[in-house]
Residue, then its C-alpha position, 0 to 999 in steps of 0.5 A: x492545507x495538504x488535507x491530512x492529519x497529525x497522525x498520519x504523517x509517519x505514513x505519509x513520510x514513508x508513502x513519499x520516500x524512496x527508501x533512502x529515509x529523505x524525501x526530495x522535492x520531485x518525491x514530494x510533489x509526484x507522490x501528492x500528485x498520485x494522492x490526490x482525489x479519491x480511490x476509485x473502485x478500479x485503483x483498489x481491485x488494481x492494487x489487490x490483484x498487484x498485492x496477490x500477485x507478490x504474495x503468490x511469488x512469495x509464499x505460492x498460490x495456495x495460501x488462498x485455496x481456502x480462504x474467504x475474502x475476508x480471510x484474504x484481506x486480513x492476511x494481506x493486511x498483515x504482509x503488509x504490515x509486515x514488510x513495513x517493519 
């Protein structure tokens, strides 16, 4: 019915949350809404330089002096995941 799978209902449930480990009915349907349809081109550049901008905050702009876009991607991958945790 939602269009998602078994195994990504943790994410989903942490996507939808606002930190405080319950999802209310408003955070629910807000956060599908913003789900639905597919990322555009745009949504993902917008993302990656919001992403850019917290980790040069965090750590400064120097880790991507010398990395390739490949190289930034995994370490940004990798923030990702371990702010997650």
């Amino acid at each position: 019915l939602l269009d998602f799978q078994p195994d990504e209902c943790k994410e989903l449930f942490n996507l939808l949350d606002d930190g405080d480990g319950e999802i209310q009915t408003s955070e629910f349907f807000d956060g599908l809404g913003r789900m639905k349809g597919v990322a555009q081109a745009k949504d993902v550049f917008r993302l990656q330089k919001t992403l850019n901008k917290f980790i040069d905050s965090a750590i400064g702009p120097q880790w991507r002096s010398a990395s390739t876009p490949k190289a930034t991607q995994e370490f940004s991958v990798s923030v990702v995941e371990t702010v997650r945790s």
